[in-house]
C-alpha positions as CSV (number, residue, x, y, z in Angstrom):
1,X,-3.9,-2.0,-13.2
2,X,-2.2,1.6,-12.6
3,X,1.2,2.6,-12.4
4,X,2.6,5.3,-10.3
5,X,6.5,6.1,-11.6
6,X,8.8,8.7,-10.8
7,X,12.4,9.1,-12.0
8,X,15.3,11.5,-10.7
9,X,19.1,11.6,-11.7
10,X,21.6,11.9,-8.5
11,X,25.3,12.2,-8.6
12,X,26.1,9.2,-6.4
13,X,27.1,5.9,-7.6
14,X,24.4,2.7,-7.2
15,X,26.3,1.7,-4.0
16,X,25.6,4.9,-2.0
17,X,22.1,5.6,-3.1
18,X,21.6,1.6,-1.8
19,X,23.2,2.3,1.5
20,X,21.1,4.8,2.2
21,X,17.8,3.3,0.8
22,X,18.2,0.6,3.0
23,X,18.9,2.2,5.9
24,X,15.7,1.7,7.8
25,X,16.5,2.5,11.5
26,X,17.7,5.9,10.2
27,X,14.3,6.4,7.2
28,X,12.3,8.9,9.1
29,X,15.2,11.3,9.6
30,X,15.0,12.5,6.2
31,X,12.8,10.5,4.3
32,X,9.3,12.8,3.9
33,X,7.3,10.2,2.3
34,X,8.3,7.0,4.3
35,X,8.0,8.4,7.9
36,X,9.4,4.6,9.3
37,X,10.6,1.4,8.2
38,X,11.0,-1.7,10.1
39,X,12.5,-4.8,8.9
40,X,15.5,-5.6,6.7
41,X,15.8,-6.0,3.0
42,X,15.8,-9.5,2.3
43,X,13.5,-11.7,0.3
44,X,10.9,-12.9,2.4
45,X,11.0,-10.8,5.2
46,X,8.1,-9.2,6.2
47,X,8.1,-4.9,6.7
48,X,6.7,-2.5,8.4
49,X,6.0,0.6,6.5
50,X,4.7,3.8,8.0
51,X,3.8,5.8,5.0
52,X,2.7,10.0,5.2
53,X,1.9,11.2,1.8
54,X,1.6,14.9,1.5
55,X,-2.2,16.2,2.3
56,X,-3.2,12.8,3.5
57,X,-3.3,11.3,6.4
58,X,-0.5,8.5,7.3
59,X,-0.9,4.8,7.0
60,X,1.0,1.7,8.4
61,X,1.4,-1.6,6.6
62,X,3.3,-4.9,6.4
63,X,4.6,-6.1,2.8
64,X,6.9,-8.6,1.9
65,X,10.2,-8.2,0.2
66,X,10.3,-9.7,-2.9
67,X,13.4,-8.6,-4.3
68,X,16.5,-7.1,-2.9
69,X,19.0,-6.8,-5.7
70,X,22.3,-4.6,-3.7
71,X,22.6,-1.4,-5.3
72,X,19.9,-2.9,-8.0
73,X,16.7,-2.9,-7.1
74,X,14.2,-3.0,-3.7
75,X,10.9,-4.3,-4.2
76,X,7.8,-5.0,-1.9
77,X,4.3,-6.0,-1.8
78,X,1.8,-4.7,0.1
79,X,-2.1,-5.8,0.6
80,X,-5.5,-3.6,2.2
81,X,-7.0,-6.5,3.8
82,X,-7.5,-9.4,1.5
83,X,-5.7,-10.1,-2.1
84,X,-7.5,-8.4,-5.3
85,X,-9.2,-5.9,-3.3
86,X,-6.1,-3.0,-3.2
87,X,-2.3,-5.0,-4.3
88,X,0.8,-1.7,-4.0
89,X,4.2,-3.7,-5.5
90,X,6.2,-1.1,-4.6
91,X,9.6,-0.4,-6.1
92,X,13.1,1.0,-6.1
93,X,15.4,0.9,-9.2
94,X,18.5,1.8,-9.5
95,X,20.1,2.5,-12.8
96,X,23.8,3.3,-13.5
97,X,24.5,6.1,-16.2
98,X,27.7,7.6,-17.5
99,X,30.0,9.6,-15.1
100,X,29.1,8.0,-12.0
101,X,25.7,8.7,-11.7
102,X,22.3,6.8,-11.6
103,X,18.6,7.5,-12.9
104,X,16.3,6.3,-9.5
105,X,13.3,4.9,-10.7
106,X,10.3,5.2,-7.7
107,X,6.9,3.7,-8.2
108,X,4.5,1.4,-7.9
109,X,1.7,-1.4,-9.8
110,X,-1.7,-1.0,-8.2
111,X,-4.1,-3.8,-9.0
112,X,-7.0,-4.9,-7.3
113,X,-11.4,-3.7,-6.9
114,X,-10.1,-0.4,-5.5
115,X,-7.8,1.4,-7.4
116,X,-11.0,3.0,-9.8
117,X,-11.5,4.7,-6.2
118,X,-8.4,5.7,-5.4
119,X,-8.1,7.9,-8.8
120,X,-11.3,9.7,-7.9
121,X,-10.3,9.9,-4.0
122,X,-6.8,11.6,-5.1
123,X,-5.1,8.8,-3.4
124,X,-3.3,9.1,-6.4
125,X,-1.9,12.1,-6.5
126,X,-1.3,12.4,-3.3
127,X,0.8,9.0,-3.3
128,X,2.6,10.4,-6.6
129,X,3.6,13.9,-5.1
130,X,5.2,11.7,-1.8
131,X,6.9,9.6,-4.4
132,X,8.6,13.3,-5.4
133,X,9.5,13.9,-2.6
134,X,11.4,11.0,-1.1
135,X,13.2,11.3,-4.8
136,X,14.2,14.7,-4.2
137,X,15.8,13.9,-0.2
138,X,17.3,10.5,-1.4
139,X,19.2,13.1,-4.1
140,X,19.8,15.2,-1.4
141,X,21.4,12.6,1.2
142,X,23.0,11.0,-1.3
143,X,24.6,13.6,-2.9
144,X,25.8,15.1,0.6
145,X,27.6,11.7,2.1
């Protein structure tokens, strides 16, 4: 197993930062990482996920919800192919601090035959860096509504 996690502070309270997380129809306006999302946010409910990490080239896939905590947490999980060969549960915390602010927490728990590969490929990296940079223009549209 590997984990991919990513943290960033933003001055916006847990309910704003949800509201625009889980704004699909409007994701590819000014999310860099998550050029489209498709579905809603409720356990179950099958998405679909347009992802374009930095210095790769884009993929489209279809996870399942299998949480959706309001203004808690957002989590997914999404197969390549066939379980155990390449598992992503993908996830979204939200964590309140002091002064009206939250700590996001971005990442992701890789399992499966692949994700040796994807190290050495710098799938990795790459998938890390995107992470970064939907942190940094959550902040941003968070901070700004």
């Amino acid at each position: 197993m590997k984990e991919l996690r990513t943290e960033i502070e933003i001055n916006a309270s847990a309910e704003r930062v949800w509201e625009v997380l889980i704004d699909f129809p409007a994701m590819g306006e000014w999310n860099p990482f998550i050029a489209s999302l498709e579905g809603t946010a409720k356990v179950g409910e099958r998405l679909t996920v347009r992802l374009t990490p930095p210095g790769g080239g884009g993929m489209t896939f279809k996870p399942t919800v299998l949480r959706a905590d309001a203004g808690k947490e957002l989590r997914w999980l999404g197969r390549l192919l066939i379980r155990g060969l390449f598992d992503g549960e993908h996830y979204f915390l939200i964590e309140p601090l002091d002064g009206g602010r939250i700590r996001f927490v971005h990442g992701e728990l890789l399992t499966g035959l692949l994700v040796p590969i994807t190290g050495l490929l710098g799938v990795l990296k790459s998938t890390q860096a995107g992470f970064e940079e939907m942190n940094r223009a959550l902040k941003e549209r968070a901070e700004s509504g």
